[in-house]
N, C-alpha and C positions, 0 to 999 in steps of 0.2 A: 637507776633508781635503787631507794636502799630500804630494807625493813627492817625491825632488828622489834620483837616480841610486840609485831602493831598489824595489824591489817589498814594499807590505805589505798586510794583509788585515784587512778588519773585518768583525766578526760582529754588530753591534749600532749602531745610533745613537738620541737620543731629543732631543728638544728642548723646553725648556717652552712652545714656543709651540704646542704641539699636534700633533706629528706623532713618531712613530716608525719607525724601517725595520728591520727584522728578516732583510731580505735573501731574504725567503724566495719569489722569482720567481727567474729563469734568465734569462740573456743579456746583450747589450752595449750595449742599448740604454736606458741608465740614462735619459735625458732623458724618454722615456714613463713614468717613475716618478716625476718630480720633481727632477729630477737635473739641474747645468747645468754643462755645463763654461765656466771662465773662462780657460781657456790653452788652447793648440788642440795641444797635447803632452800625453802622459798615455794609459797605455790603460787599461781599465775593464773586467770580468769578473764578472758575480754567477750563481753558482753554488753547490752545498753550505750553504747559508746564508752566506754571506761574500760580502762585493764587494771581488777582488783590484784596487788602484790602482798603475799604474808604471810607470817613467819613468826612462834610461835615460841624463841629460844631470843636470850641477852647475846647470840652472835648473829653476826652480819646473813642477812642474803642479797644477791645484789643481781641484777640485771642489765647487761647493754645493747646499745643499738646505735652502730654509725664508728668508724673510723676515727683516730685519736687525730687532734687538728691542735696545730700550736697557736691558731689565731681562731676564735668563735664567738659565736651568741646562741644562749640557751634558752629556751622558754618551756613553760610545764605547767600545767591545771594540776592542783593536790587537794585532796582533802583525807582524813583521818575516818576510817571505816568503822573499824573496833582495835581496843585496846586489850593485848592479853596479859598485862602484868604493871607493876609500876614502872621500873627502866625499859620505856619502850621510846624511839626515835622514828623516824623517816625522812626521808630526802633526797640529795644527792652524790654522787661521788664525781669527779674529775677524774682520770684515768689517763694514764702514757700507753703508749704505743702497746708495752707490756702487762696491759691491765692493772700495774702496780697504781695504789691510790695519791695523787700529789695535793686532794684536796677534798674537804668534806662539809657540806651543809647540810645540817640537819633539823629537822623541827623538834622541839625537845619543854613540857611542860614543867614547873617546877614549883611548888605552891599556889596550883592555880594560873599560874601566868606563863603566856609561851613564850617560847625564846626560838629565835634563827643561831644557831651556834656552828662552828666547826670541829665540833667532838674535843675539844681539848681544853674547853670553858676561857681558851686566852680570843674567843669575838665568842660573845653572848648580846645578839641584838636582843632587845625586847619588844614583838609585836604588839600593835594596837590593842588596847583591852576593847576594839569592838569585835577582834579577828578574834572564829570561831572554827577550830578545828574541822569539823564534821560538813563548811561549808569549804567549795572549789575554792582557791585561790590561786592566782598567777605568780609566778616568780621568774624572775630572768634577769639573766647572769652574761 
């Protein structure tokens, strides 16, 4: 997961390499769960079934969970918590074996309308104008 000056919250993760997290433990100590942070920014909450991610700075913080796999399927509940600034994103990263990034989805607003982007504005999907930030949404990859 990624934040970069946004607080958002996920209700769901699943990954085909065999693991699930449904969130449904309490506290901050995501790492006794499988949880690693890769940026030493970033704070971490699981509670209600959600793990709130956020970061309060225009750099990454980022978090993972599960083994680099060259064949997968991704799935993730998201929704957008609070906002700390204008350039604020969230989303995903793909990662290789050595945490370096080979890939980035992000949710990213822009006059009012979201965009699915890869940080580099060369794929800016534009979301449904009835998709609303603030509610869960599904994405898989």
């Amino acid at each position: 997961f990624l934040a970069e000056n946004v607080q958002a919250a996920f209700s769901g993760f699943s990954l085909t390499a065999g693991f699930e997290d449904l969130f449904d433990w309490q506290g901050f100590e995501i790492e006794r769960h499988g949880w690693e942070r890769l940026s030493e920014n970033g704070d971490c909450l699981v509670e209600n079934g959600q793990m709130t991610f956020s970061h309060e700075s225009e750099t990454d913080a980022v978090i993972a969970k599960g083994a680099a796999a060259e064949n997968f399927e991704f799935a993730a509940n998201i929704r957008l918590v609070e906002r700390f600034g204008e350039n604020s994103d969230f989303g995903f990263l793909i990662l290789n074996e050595n945490n370096d990034e080979i890939s980035r989805l992000c949710i990213i607003e822009k006059d009012g309308v979201f965009y699915l982007t890869n940080g580099t504005n060369s794929l800016d999907v534009i979301l449904p104008e009835s998709f609303h930030a603030e509610n869960f949404h599904q994405f898989k990859f």
